[in-house]
TORMAR-776889 format. One line per field, with one value per residue (C-alpha): residue in three letters; residue number from 0; x, y, z; chain. Coordinates in Angstrom, 2 decimals, always signed. Layout:
N
residu [ALA/...]
num [NUM/...]
px [X/...]
py [Y/...]
pz [Z/...]
chaine [A/...]
% end
This chain:
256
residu [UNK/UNK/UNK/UNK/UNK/UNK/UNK/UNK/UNK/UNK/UNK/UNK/UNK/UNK/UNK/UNK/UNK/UNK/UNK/UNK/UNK/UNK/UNK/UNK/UNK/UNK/UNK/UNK/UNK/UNK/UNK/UNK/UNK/UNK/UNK/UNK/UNK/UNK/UNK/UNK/UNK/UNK/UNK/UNK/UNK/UNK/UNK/UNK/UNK/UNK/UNK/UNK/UNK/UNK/UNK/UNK/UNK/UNK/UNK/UNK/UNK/UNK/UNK/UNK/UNK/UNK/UNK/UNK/UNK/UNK/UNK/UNK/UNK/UNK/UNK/UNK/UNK/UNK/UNK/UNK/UNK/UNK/UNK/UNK/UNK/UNK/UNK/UNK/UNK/UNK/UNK/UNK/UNK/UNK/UNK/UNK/UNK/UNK/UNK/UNK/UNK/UNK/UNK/UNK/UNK/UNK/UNK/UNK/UNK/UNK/UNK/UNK/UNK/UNK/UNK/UNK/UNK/UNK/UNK/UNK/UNK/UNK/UNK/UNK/UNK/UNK/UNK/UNK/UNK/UNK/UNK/UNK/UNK/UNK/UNK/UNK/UNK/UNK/UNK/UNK/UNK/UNK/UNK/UNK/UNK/UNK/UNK/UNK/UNK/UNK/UNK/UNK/UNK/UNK/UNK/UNK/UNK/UNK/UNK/UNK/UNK/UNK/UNK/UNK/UNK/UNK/UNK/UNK/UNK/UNK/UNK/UNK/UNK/UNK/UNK/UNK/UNK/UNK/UNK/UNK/UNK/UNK/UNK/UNK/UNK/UNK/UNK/UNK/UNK/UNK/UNK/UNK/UNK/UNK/UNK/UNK/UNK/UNK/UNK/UNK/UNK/UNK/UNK/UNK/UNK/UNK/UNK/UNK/UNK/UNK/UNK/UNK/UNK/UNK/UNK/UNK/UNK/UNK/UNK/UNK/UNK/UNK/UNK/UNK/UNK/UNK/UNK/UNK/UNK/UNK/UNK/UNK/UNK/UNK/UNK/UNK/UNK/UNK/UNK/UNK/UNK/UNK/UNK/UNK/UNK/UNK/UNK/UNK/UNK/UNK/UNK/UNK/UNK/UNK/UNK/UNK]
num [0/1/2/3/4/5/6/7/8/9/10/11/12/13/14/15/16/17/18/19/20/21/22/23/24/25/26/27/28/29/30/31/32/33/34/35/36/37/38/39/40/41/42/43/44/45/46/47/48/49/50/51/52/53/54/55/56/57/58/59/60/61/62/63/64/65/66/67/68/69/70/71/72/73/74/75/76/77/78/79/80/81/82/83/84/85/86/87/88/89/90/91/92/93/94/95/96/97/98/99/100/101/102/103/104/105/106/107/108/109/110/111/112/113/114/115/116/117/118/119/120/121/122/123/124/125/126/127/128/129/130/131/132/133/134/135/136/137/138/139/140/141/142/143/144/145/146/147/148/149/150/151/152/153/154/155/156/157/158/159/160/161/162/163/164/165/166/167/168/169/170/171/172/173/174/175/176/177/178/179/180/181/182/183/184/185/186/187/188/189/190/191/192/193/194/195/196/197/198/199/200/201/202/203/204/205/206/207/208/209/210/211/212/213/214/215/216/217/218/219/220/221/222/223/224/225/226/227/228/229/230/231/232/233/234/235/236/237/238/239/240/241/242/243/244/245/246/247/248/249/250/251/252/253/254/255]
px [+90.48/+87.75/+89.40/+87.31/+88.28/+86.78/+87.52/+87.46/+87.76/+91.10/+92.25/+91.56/+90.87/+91.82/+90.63/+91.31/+88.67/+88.98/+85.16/+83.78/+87.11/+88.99/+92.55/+94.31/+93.45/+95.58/+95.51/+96.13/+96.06/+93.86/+95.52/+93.16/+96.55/+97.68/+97.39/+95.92/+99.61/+100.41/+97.75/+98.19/+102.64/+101.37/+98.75/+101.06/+103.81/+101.40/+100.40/+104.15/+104.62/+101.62/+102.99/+99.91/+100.15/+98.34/+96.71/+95.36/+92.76/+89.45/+87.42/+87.06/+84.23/+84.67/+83.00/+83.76/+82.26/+84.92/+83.74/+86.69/+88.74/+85.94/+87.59/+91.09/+90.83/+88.54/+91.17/+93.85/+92.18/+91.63/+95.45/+96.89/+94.76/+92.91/+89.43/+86.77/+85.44/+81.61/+81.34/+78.46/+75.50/+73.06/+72.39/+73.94/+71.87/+71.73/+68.62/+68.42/+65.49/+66.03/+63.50/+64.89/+64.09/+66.59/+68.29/+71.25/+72.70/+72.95/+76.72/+77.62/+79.96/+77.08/+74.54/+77.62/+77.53/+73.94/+73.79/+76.61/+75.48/+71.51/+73.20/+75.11/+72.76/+69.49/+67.22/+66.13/+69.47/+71.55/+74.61/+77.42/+80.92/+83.41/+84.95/+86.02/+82.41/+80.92/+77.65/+74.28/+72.24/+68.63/+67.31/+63.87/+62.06/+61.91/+65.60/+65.03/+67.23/+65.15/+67.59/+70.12/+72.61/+75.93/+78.49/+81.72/+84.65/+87.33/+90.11/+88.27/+87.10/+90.64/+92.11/+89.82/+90.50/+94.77/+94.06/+91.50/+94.13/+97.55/+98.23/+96.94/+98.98/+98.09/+97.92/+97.42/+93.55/+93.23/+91.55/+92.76/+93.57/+90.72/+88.14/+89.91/+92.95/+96.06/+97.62/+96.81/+97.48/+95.29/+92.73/+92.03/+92.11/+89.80/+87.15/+87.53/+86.96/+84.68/+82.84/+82.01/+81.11/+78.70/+77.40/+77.12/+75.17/+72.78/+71.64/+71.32/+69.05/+67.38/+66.95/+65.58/+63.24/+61.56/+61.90/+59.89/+62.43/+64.86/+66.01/+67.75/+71.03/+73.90/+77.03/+79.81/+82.60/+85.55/+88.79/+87.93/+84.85/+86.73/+88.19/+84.17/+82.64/+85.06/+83.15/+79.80/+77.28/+74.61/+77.25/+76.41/+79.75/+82.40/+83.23/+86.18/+85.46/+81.87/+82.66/+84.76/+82.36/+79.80/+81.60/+81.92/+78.61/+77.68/+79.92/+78.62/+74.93/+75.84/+78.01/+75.21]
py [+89.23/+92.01/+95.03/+96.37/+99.84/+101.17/+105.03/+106.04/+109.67/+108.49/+105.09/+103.62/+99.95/+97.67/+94.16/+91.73/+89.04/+85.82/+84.67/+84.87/+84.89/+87.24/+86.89/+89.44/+93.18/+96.24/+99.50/+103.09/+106.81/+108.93/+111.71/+114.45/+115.86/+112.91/+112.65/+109.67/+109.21/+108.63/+106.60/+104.34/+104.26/+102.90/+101.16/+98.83/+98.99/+96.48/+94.56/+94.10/+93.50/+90.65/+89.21/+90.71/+92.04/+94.82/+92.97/+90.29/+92.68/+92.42/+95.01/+97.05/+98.80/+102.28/+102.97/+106.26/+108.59/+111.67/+113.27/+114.85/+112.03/+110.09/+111.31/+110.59/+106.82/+106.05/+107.29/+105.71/+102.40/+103.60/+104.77/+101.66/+98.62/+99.68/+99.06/+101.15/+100.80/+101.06/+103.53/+102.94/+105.71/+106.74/+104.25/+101.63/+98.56/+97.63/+95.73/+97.41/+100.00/+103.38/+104.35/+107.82/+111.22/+111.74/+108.66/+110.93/+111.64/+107.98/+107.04/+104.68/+102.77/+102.36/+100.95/+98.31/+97.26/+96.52/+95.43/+92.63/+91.99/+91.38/+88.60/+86.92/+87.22/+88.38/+90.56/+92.54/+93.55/+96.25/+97.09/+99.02/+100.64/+101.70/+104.01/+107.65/+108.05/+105.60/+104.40/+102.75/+101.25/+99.93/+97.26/+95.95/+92.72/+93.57/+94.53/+97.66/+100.61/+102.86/+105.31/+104.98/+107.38/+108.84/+109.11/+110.66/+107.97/+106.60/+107.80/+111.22/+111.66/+111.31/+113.43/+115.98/+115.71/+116.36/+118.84/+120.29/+120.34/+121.78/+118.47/+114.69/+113.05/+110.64/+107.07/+103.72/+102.67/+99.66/+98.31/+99.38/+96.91/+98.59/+101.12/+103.18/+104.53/+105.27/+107.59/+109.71/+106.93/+104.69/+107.33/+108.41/+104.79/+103.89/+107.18/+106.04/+101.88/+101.67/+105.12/+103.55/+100.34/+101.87/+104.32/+100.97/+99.21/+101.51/+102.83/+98.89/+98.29/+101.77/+100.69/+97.15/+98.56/+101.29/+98.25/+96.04/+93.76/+91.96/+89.47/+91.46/+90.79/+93.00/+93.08/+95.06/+96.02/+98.72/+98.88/+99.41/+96.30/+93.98/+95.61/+96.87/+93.79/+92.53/+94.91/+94.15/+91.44/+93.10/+92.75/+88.82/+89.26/+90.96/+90.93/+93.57/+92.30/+93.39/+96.51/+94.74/+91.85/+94.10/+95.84/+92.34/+91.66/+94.66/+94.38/+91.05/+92.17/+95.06/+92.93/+90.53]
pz [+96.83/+98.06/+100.38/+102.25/+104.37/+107.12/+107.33/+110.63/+112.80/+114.23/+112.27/+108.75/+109.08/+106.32/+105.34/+102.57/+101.85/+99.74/+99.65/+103.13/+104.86/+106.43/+105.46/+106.21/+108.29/+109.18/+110.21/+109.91/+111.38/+110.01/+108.55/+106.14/+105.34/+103.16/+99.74/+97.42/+96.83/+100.76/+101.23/+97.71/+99.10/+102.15/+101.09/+98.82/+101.42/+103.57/+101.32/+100.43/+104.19/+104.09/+100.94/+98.57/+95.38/+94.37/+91.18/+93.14/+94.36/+92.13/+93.95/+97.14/+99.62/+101.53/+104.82/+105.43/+108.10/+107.39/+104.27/+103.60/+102.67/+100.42/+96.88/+98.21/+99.27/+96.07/+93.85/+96.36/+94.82/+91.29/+90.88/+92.98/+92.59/+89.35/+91.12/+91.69/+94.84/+96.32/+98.59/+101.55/+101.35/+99.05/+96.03/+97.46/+98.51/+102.00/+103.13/+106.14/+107.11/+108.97/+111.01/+111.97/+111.35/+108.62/+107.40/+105.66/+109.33/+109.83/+109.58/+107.50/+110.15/+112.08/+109.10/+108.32/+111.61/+111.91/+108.88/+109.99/+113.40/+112.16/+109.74/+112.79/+115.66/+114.76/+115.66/+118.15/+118.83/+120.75/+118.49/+120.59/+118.94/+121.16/+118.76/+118.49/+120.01/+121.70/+119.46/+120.63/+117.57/+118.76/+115.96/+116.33/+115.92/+111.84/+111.95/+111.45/+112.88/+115.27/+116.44/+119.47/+121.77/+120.66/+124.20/+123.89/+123.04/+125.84/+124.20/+123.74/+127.48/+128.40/+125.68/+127.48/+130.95/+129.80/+127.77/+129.71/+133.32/+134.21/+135.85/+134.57/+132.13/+129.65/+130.83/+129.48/+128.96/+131.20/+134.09/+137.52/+140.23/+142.41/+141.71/+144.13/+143.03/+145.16/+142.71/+139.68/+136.89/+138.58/+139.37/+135.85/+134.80/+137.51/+136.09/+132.35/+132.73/+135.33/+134.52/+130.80/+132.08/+134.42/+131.28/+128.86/+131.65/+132.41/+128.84/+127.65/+130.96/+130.17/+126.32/+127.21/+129.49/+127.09/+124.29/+126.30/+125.38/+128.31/+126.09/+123.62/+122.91/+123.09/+120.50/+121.05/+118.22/+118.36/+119.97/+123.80/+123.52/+125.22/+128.40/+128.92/+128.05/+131.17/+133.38/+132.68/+132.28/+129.73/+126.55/+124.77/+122.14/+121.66/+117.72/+116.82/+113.00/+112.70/+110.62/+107.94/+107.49/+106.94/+104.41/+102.57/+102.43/+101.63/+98.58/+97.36/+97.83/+95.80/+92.93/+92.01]
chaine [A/A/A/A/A/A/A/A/A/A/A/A/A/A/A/A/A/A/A/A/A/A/A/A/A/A/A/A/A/A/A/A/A/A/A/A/A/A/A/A/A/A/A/A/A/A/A/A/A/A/A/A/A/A/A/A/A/A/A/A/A/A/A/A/A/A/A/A/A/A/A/A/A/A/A/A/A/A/A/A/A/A/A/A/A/A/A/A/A/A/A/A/A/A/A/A/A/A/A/A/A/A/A/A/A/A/A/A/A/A/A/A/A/A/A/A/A/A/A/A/A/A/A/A/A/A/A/A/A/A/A/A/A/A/A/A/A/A/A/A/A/A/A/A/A/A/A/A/A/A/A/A/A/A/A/A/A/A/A/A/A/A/A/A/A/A/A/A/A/A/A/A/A/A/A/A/A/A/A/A/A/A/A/A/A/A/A/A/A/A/A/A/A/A/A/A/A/A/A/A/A/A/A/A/A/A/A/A/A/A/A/A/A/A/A/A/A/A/A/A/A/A/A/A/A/A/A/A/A/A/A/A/A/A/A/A/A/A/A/A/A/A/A/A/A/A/A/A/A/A/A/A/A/A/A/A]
% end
């Protein structure tokens, strides 16, 4: 089996692969506190859970876009699956062209996912991860990345409004009965769905237009793709696994 882990700004996504599927995923928080240790304990505690063991893991893939934690989770897998794992960036074979000012700043969350979503659906292609941040990746007609826009995530916007007020609480993310709420809960529910579907619908419009291209199709991946892909016409698929397949082909491209 191939694990491939997705290190993420607020959770660490896990995914074990035998040959193309997907057998098994799981996640984590995100702590830079934790140890190699931690990590390895809990690590082995799912896979426990899942019915797993450790030695039936023959290599692994890190995505990582928080620096900080890149030597811990490689020797998380050195220590407790005796693998040493690829980690996406420089030197490690892709097949997919940046056409940015600096390719470095890219992150390597979003390269996965293009790299994933090109392989699925083609190309041109709007690629959009409702993540920590919310992501837009443009790919042309040569699948190449051209550059995109970088919003502020869901779960971020309203981590700001209650800690940025004396009074609004922290509510559940979901959609409101009406876009006009009758109390507070509903109000700030009503601000975060409805204000991001209006924000994803108008910068795919706005990027189609300046493209030239109407027909492009839209993907969207991350935790909050599905409840905004409810609001809106503009999004083609919804596929929450994007990241993690990328990672796996990533890995056999790279283990030839």
């Amino acid at each position: 089996m191939i694990l491939c882990i997705d290190v993420g700004n607020t959770n660490i996504k896990y995914g074990l692969f035998e040959g193309d599927k997907l057998e098994v995923s799981f996640r984590g928080a995100t702590d830079l506190k934790r140890t190699s240790d931690e990590y390895g304990t809990l690590l082995t505690q799912m896979l426990a859970i899942k019915g797993i063991r450790p030695s039936s893991i023959k290599g692994a893939i890190i995505s990582s876009v928080v620096p900080a934690l890149n030597y811990t989770i490689t020797h998380m897998c050195a220590g407790y699956l005796g693998v040493e794992p690829l980690l996406v960036g420089a030197g490690l074979k892709t097949g997919h062209n940046l056409r940015v000012d600096d390719a470095r700043e890219v992150g390597a969350d979003r390269i996965v996912n293009d790299v994933a979503a090109i392989r699925k659906y083609g190309a041109p292609l709007i690629v959009i991860d409702f993540g920590t941040a919310t992501t837009f990746n443009v790919i042309n007609e040569e699948k190449e990345f051209i550059g995109g826009a970088v919003a502020p995530g869901i779960r971020g916007s309203m981590d700001s409004l209650v800690s940025g007020t004396a009074k609004l609480p922290r509510v559940e993310i979901e959609k409101p009965k009406s876009v006009i709420g009758k109390n507070t809960t509903t109000n700030m529910q009503a601000g975060l769905v409805f204000g991001f579907a209006g924000l994803v619908d108008y910068m795919v419009r706005k990027i189609k237009k300046e493209m030239k291209r109407p027909d492009m199709q839209v993907v969207a991946t991350g935790g909050f793709s599905e409840i905004i892909a409810d609001e809106v016409t503009c999004i083609d698929h919804v596929d929450k696994l994007l990241t993690l397949q990328g990672l796996k082909y990533l890995y056999d491209l790279n283990s030839r």
